[in-house]
N, C-alpha and C positions, 0 to 999 in steps of 0.2 A: 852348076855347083856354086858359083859366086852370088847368084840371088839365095840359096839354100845358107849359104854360112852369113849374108847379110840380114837372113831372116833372124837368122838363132842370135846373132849378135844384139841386132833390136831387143830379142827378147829376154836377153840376160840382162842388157840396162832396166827396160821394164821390171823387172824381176827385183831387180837389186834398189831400185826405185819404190816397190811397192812393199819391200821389206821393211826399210829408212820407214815409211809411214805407218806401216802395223807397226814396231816399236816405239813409234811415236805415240801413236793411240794406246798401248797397252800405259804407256806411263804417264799418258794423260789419267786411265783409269784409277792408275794405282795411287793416284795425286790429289786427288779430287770427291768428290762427291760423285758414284754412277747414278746416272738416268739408268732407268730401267728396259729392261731389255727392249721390251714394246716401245718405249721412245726414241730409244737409239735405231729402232727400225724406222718408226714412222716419220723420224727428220727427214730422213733421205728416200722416203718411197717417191716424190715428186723426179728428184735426178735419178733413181735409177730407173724411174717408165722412160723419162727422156732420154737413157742411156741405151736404153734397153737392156737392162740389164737385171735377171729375174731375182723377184728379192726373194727367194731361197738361197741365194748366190750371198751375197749381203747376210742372210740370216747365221749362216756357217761362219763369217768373219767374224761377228758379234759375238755369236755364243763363242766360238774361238778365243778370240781375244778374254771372254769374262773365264772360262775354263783356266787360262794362265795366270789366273790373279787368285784362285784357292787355293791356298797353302799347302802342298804337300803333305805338311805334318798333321792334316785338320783332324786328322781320325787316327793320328799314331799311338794317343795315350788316349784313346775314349777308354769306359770302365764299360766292359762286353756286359752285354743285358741277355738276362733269360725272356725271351717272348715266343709268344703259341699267338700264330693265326690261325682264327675258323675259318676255313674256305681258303688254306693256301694251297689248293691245288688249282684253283679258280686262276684265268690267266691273267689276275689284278693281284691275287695273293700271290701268284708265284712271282711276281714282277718285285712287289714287295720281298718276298721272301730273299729273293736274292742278293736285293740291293743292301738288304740288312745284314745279310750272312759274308756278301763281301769282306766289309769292315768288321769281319771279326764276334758279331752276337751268333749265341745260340737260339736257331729261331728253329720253334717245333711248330707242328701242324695235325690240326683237329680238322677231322672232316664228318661230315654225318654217321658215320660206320665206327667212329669213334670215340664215342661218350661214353662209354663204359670206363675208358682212360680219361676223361673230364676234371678229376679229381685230382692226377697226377700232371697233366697239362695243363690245367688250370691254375691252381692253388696256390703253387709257387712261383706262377711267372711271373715278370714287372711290369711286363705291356702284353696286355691281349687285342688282338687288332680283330675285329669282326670283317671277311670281306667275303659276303655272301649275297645274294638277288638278292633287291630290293623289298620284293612281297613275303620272303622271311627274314630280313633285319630284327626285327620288334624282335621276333619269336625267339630267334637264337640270342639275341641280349639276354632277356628274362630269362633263359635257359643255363645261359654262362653265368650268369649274376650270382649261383646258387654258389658255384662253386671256386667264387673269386676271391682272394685274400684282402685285409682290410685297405694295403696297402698299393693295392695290384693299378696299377694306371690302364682303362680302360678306352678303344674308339673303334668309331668306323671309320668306313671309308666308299660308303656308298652315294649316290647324285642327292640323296632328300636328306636335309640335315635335321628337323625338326621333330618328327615323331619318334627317331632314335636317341637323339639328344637327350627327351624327355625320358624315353624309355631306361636310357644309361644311368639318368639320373635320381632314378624312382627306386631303381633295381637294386643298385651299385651304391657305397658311401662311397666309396673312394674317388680316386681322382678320374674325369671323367671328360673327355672332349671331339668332337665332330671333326674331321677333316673328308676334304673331296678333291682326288686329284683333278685335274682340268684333263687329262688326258686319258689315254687308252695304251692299253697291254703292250701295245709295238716298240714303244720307246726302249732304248737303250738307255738311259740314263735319266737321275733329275734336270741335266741343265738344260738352262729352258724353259723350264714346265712352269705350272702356276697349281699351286695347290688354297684350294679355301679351306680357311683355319677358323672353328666353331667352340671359343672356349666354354666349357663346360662347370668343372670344377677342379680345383688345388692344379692350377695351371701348369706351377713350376714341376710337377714329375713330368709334364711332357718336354722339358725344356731343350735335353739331347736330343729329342726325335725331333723337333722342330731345326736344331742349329745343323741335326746330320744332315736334313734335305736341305736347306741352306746353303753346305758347305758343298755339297752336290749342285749348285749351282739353281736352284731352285726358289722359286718366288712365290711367298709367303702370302696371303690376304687375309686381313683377321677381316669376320663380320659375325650376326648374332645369326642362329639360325635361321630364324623368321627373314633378315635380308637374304640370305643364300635361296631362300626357295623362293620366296619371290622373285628374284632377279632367274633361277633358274628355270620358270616355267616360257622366259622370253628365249635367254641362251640354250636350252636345251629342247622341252618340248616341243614347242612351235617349229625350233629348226628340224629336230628331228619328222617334225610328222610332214613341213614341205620338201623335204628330201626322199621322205619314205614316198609322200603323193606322186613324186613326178617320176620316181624308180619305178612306180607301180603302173604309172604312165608311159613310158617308152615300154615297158616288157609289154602293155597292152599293144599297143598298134602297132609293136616288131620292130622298133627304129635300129635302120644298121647304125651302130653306133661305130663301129670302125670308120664308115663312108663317112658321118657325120663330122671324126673328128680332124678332116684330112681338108675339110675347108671350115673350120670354129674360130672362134674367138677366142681368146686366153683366158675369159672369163666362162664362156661355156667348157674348156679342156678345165677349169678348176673346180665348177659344178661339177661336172661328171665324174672326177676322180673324188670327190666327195660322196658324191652317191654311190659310187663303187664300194670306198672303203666304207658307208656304213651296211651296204648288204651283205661285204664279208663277214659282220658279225656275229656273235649270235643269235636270234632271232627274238628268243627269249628278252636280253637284253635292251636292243631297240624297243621291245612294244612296252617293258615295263619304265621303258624312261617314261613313255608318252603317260601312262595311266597310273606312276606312282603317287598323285594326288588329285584330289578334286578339283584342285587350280587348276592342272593342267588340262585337264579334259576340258573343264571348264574353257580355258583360253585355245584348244579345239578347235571345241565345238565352235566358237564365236570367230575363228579365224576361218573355218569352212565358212561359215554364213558371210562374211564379208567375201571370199573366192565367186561364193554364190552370186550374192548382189554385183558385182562386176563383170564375172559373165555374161551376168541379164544384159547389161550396158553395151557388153560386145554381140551380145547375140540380137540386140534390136539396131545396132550399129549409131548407138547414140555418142556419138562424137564430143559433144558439146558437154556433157555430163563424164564422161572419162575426161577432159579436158580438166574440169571443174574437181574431179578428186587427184588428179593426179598435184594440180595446183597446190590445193587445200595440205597435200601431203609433202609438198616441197618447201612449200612455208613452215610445216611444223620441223624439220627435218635441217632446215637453214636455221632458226630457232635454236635448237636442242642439240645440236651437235658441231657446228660449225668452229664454238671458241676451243673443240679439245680434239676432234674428228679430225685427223689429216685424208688428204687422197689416199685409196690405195692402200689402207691401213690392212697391217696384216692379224688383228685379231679383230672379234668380236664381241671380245669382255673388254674394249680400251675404258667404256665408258662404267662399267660397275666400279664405281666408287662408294661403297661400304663404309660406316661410319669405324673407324677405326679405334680399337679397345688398348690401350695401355700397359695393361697390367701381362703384357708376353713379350719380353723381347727378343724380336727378331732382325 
């Protein structure tokens, strides 16, 4: 009993010790200038591998602490907006839908079975948010276009910014602009997240939807379209098709992945829960990230052929030439990421830096 109550004692001083310094950091926040979420992680991803201490652990004090700094009152006087999502039965529109009907908008919902109501759903709402598959974006823009009012604020919210962009903007006079969440349907909430903001046209009607995910804790990235889809044939495509390769990989040759993970690495348990969560998807989804443009197949196809030529290297056992690209590719790599790359970084957009546009403030 006396080691039992010396423990809890230790851990009330810890307790009351670790309190004293989240107060201290939340009023450091509220004082100053915040680093962004991603900074405030990667300061300390070096002490917490030496701590051991997983930075998910870390990540929850961070968002934490930024959670306590949005106002209460962020959303007590917004002016409720009429908005219709196409595709908000879709699990990106209902994520949307919800979060908007929380704080009070009226948000309707158009789905394929419903365009006969187009007219009524359409016409008079303020924001129409398209969130539909990829390979019918274009289609359902032009199709909503018809029955949009002049002043109706139109977007998506699909992975490819550019051909809808153009679509909205051909179709549509009104106010018109691209966004892409960075994440997936599971989220509970904005904070966190990182959304790419693709201004289009007459900016300021999106100015509430931009300050509500904001005040949701959300992080804003303006770029043009054309940056967003080139940077996302590297962040998306490619990752997705070497995740899909090697998921497709272990289900060939039967890997018990239970026995696997009972002697891994913390880096192989976080591949693999990666490739878990992208084959819970829907199937549909993964394939048309990879084949929504011709960059990406493009960058592929030429990602296979280099898998290719290295294999050759392993399969003649040529040592000296795997030596020689592994080099060649530690110099570009020490180059091009070292002044902004921490260790152990916990994203993999730290480096899109998008020329940033002015005219939104966020």
């Amino acid at each position: 009993m006396p080691l039992k109550s010396s423990c809890s004692d230790q851990l009330k001083k810890t307790d009351q010790s670790l309190i004293a310094l989240l107060s201290d950091r939340i009023s450091l926040l509220a004082t100053s200038e915040q680093p962004s979420l991603d900074e405030q992680l990667a300061d300390v991803a070096p002490l917490l591998a030496q701590a051991g201490i997983p930075e998910s652990v870390w990540a929850s004090v961070v968002n934490s602490c930024h959670a306590t700094l949005i106002p209460k009152s962020a959303t007590n006087h917004v002016s409720y907006r009429e908005i219709t999502i196409i595709g908000g039965h879709g699990r990106m529109g209902r994520l949307f839908k919800e979060q908007l009907s929380l704080v009070g908008h009226n948000v309707s919902v158009l789905e394929h079975e419903d365009w006969e109501y187009a007219d009524q759903l359409l016409n008079q709402a303020e924001l129409v948010l398209v969130s539909v598959p990829i390979e019918h974006t274009v289609d359902v823009i032009k199709r909503a276009a018809k029955y949009l009012g002049p002043n109706t604020a139109l977007c998506d919210i699909t992975s490819v910014k550019t051909q809808p962009t153009q679509a909205m903007l051909e179709h549509h006079s009104g106010p018109v602009m691209g966004l892409h969440p960075m994440f997936g349907p599971n989220i509970k909430s904005f904070l966190g997240q990182k959304v790419v903001v693709c201004p289009g046209r007459n900016d300021d009607s999106f100015q509430w939807l931009l300050d509500f995910m904001k005040s949701k804790g959300g992080e804003l990235i303006v770029c043009t379209p054309e940056e967003h889809d080139q940077m996302m044939v590297i962040i998306q495509a490619t990752q997705h098709f070497c995740r899909f390769s090697l998921g497709v990989f272990l289900a060939q040759v039967k890997v018990d992945i239970k026995q696997s993970l009972t002697m891994s690495t913390p880096n192989y348990r976080q591949e693999i829960d990666i490739v878990k969560r992208l084959f819970s998807q829907n199937p549909n989804l993964c394939v048309d990230i990879m084949l929504a443009t011709e960059e990406r197949c493009n960058a592929i196809s030429f990602l296979a052929k280099t898998y290719s030529r290295l294999a050759r290297l392993v399969a003649r056992k040529d040592r000296d030439a795997l030596i020689q690209e592994f080099e060649t590719t530690q110099s570009f790599f020490e180059e091009k990421t070292n002044a902004f790359l921490q260790p152990l970084s916990t994203t993999v957009q730290r480096d899109f830096k998008p020329q940033m546009h002015t005219n939104i403030s966020i």
